[in-house]
N, C-alpha and C positions, 0 to 999 in steps of 0.2 A: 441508579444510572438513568437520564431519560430517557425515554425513547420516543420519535418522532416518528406517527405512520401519515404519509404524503399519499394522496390522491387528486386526478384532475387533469386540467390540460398542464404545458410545463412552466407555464405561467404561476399559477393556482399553487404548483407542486412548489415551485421556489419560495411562493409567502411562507406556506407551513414551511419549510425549513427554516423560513429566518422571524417569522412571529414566534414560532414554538422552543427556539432556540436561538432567542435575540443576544441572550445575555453570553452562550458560548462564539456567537459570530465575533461579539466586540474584545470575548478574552481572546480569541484567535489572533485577533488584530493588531490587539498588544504585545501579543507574542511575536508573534512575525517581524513587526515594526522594528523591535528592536533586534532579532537575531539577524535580518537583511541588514543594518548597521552595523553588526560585529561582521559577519561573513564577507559583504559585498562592499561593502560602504557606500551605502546606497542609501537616502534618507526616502520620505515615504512619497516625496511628489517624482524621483528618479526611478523610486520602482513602480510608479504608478503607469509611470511614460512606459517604462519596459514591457508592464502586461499587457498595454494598448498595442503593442507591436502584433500580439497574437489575436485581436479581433477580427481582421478581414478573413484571415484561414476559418478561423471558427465560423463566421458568419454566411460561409460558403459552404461548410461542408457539415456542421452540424447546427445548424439556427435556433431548434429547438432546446440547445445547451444554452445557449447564449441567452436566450428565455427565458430559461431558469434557474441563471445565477443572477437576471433582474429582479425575477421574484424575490430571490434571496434578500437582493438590496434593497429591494423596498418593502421588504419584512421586517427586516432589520435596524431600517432611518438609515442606511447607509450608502454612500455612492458606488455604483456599479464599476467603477475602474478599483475600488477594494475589494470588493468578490471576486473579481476578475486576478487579482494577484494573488490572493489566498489560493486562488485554483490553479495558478502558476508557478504556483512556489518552490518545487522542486526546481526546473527549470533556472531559476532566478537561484538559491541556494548552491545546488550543485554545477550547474553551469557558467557560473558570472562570478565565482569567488576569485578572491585578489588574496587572500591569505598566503602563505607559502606552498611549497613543491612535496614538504614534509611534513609530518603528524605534529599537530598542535593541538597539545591538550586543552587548553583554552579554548578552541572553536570549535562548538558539539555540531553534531551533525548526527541523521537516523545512522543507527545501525539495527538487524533484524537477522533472523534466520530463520530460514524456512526449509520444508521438504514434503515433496509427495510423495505416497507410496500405491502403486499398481498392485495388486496378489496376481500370482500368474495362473494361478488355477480360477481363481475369479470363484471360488467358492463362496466366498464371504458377500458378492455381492456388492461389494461397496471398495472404491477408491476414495482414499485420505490424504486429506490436505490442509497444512497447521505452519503456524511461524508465530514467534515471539516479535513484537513490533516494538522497538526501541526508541527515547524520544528524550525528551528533556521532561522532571519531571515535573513543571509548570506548567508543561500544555497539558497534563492529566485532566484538569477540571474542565476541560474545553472539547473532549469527546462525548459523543453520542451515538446510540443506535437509531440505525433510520431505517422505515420498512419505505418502498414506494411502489405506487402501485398508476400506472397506466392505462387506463381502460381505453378497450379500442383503438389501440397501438399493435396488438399482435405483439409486443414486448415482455419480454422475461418481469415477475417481478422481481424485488430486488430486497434484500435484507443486509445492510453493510455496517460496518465501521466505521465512524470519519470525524474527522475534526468541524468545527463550527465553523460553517463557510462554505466547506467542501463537498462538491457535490457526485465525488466517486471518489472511493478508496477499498478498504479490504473487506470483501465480504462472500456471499452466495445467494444462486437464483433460485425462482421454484421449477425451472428446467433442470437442475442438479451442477449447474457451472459453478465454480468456484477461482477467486484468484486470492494471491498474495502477492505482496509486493519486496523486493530488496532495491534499497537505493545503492546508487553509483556513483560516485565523486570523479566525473569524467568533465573536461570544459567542453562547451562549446552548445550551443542554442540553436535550432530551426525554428523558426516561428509558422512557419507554414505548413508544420505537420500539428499532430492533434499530442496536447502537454502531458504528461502521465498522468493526473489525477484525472482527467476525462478519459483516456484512454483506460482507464479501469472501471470507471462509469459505462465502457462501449461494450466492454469484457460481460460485463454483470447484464447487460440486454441481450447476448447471445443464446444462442439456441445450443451451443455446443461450444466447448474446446477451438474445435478446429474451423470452426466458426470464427471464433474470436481471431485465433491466432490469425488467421486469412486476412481480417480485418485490418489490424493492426500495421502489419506486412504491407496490406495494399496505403495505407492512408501516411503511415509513418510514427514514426513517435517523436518530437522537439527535444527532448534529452536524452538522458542514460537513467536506467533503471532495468532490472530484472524482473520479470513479467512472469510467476508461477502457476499458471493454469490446468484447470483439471477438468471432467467433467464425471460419471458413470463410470466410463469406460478408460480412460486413458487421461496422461496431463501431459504437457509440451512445457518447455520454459525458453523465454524468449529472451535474449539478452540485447535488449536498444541503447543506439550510441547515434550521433547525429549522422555516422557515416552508414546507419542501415541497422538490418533486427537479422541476427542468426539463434537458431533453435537444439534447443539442449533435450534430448530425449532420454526416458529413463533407461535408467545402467539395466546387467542382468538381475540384480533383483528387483526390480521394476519402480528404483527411487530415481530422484532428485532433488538435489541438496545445492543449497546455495546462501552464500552470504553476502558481504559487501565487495568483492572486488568480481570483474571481468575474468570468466573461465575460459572463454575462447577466444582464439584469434583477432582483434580487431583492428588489421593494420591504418596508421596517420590518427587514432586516438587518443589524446593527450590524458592519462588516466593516474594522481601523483599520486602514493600512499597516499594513506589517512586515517585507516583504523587499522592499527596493529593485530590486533585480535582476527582479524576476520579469515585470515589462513586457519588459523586457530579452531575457532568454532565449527569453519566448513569440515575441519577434517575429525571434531568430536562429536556434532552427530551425525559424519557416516559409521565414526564404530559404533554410537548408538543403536543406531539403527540396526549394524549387522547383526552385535549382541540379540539385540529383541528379533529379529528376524532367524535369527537361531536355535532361541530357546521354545522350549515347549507350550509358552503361553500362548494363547488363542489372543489374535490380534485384536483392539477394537478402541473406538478413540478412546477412551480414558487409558489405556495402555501406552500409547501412542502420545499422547495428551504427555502423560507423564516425564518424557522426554523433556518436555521441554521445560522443565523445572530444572536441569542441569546445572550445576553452580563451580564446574570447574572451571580455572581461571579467576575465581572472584577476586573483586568487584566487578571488573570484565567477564568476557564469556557468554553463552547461551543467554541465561537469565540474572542479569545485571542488577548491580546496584550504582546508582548514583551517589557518590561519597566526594566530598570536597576535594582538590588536589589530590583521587586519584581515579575516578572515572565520568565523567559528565553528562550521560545518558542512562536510564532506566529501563527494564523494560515495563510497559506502561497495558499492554495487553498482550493476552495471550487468545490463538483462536485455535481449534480444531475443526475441521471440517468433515463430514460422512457425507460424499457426494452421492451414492447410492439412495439414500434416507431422505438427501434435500434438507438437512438439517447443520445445524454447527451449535459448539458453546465454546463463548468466551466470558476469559476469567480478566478483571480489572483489577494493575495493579502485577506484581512480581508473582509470576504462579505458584511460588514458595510463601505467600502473605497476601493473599486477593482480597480486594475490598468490596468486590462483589462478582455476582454469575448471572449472566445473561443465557437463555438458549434462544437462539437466533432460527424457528422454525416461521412455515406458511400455511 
C-alpha cells in the first residue's frame, strides 16, 4: 500500500500528494467520471461547472484547502476544476442523483458501518473508534495512506485514509482525534458551506472532539453525511443534511452505532431508501457490541477490530462482498482506532481476506 508523508506549506503539501500519487489521482478520475454518468447524468464538463459552484465559499473560508488541491493538480498534470470534484464528490453523488426514489441495485453507492465505544470507568484509558468503509471494488487500487505534517501551523498532524485526489477522509491525529465517516443518500447541495471530504480534513486539524464538532456546526456541511468523531475522552456523532447538523451522543453503554440512513429527526429532508441493509447492520452491531460488552473479555482493539469482520447477511452486511447481480459494493477497508494511544491499524481489502495491514502511528 503506498504511503505518502506531506510536508510544507499547503502548496508544497498538495504537489506530494499528486507527484507521489499521480497514477491513483488519474484512477480516481476514471472512476468518478463514470459513476457521476451512472448516478447523475452528468458528463465530466457538467460536473466540472458544479464543483466550480463551491469555490468562492471555499476561497473565503478556507484558502489554504484551495491551495492544496492546486498543488494536487499540478502534481498530477491535471486541472484544478478535477481535484476540485473529486473533493466534491459526495455532494455531487449523493445530492444531484436523478436515479429513482427506490433501491436500485444497479447504482452503487458507499455504504459503511461504524461505532465508537466510551468505557465508563475509563480504566482502560483509551476510547475506540472503527468502521468498515464500503466502496466499489475498482476504486480499491486508488487508495492510499497519507501522513501530513504542517509545521508552524499550530495544526494537529494528520494520518488518514483517502482516495487519490482527496484531501480528507477517514482517519486520526497525533492530538488523539479520530473520525469516520457514513454516507447519506439525502438530495439537496449548499455550496456555501464547507463539502464532507474537507470537512473531515477540518476534523483531523482539531485539537479535540468537541472542537471539531463546534466547527463543523458553526461553518456547515454542503451535504448529508454522518460525522463519527471521538477523541480520549468522549465521541459525538453529527448527523448533516443541508437543513443543519444535529448530534447523537453515546447510549448508556457509552456506544455509537451508525450506518447509512438518518437516525434523527430531520424535518423538509428529502432522504429515498437505498441500501436495504442498513436497518440491518445498524441493529447487528449494537448486539455485537452488547454480546462483547458483556462478556468477560478484556476489551482492546483487535477484540473490537474483530467485530467488524461479521458476515451475517452475506454478500450484504457489516463486511460485504461484491458478487455480480447480487451486491455491488465491497468492503474495501477496515480501520480501528485507540484514541488513548494516538494510534490505529487498518486492514485492506474484506477483513475476512486483507491484502494487506497498515498501522497508522506518529
Amino acid at each position: 500500500m503506498l504511503e505518502v508523508r506531506c510536508s510544507g506549506t499547503p502548496f508544497e503539501i498538495g504537489q506530494q500528494h499528486g507527484l507521489q500519487a499521480r497514477d491513483k489521482v488519474h484512477g480516481s478520475l476514471a472512476f468518478y467520471k463514470d459513476l457521476f454518468h451512472k448516478t447523475c447524468d452528468l458528463d465530466w464538463t457538467a460536473v466540472r461547472a458544479e464543483a466550480k459552484k463551491f469555490l468562492p465559499a471555499l476561497q473565503s473560508m478556507h484558502p489554504r484547502y484551495v491551495e492544496e488541491l492546486e498543488g494536487v493538480a499540478s502534481g498530477a498534470g491535471v486541472d484544478f476544476l478535477d481535484i476540485l470534484a473529486l473533493n466534491v464528490r459526495t455532494e455531487i453523488t449523493f445530492g444531484l442523483f436523478t436515479k429513482g426514489d427506490v433501491p436500485d441495485e444497479k447504482i452503487t453507492t458507499d455504504g459503511c458501518t461504524a461505532f465508537s465505544y466510551v468505557p465508563g470507568d475509563k480504566k482502560s484509558g483509551s476510547v475506540y473508534l472503527g468502521q468498515n468503509w464500503d466502496w466499489q471494488a475498482e476504486q480499491l487500487p486508488n487508495l492510499f495512506v497519507c501522513y501530513i505534517h504542517q509545521p508552524g501551523s499550530g495544526l494537529s498532524d494528520i494520518a488518514m485514509i483517502t482516495e487519490g485526489g482527496i484531501i480528507g477522509k477517514i482517519g486520526i491525529n497525533s492530538r488523539g482525534v479520530g473520525v469516520c465517516l457514513n454516507a447519506i443518500r439525502a438530495r439537496g447541495v449548499d455550496v456555501t458551506k464547507l463539502p464532507i471530504h474537507l470537512a473531515l480534513r477540518a476534523v483531523l486539524e482539531a485539537r479535540s472532539a468537541a472542537e471539531a464538532a463546534s466547527q463543523l456546526e458553526k461553518e456547515g456541511v454542503a451535504g448529508s453525511g454522518h460525522f463519527l468523531i471521538a477523541d480520549r475522552e468522549t465521541s459525538i456523532g453529527l448527523e448533516a443534511t443541508v437543513k443543519g447538523i444535529k448530534r447523537l451522543e453515546p447510549d448508556a453503554n457509552g456506544v455509537i452505532v451508525h450506518s447509512n440512513h438518518l437516525l434523527l429527526e430531520h424535518p423538509g429532508v428529502d432522504e429515498p431508501l437505498w441500501l436495504k441493509d442498513s436497518s440491518a447492520r445498524l441493529h447487528r452491531m449494537r448486539v455485537l457490541l452488547r454480546e462483547k460488552l458483556s462478556s468477560e473479555e478484556e476489551l482492546e482493539m483487535h477484540s473490537l477490530a474483530s467485530l467488524l469482520e461479521d458476515q451475517e447477511g452475506y454478500p450484504s452486511g457489516i463486511n460485504r462482498q461484491q458478487l455480480e447481480g447480487q451486491d455491488t459494493i465491497q468492503t474495501l477497508f477496515s480501520i480501528m482506532m485507540n484514541l488513548g494511544a494516538e494510534r490505529a491499524t487498518v486492514s485492506f481489502g474484506r477483513p475476512t481476506e486483507p491484502t494487506d495491514r497498515v498501522e497508522l502511528v506518529f
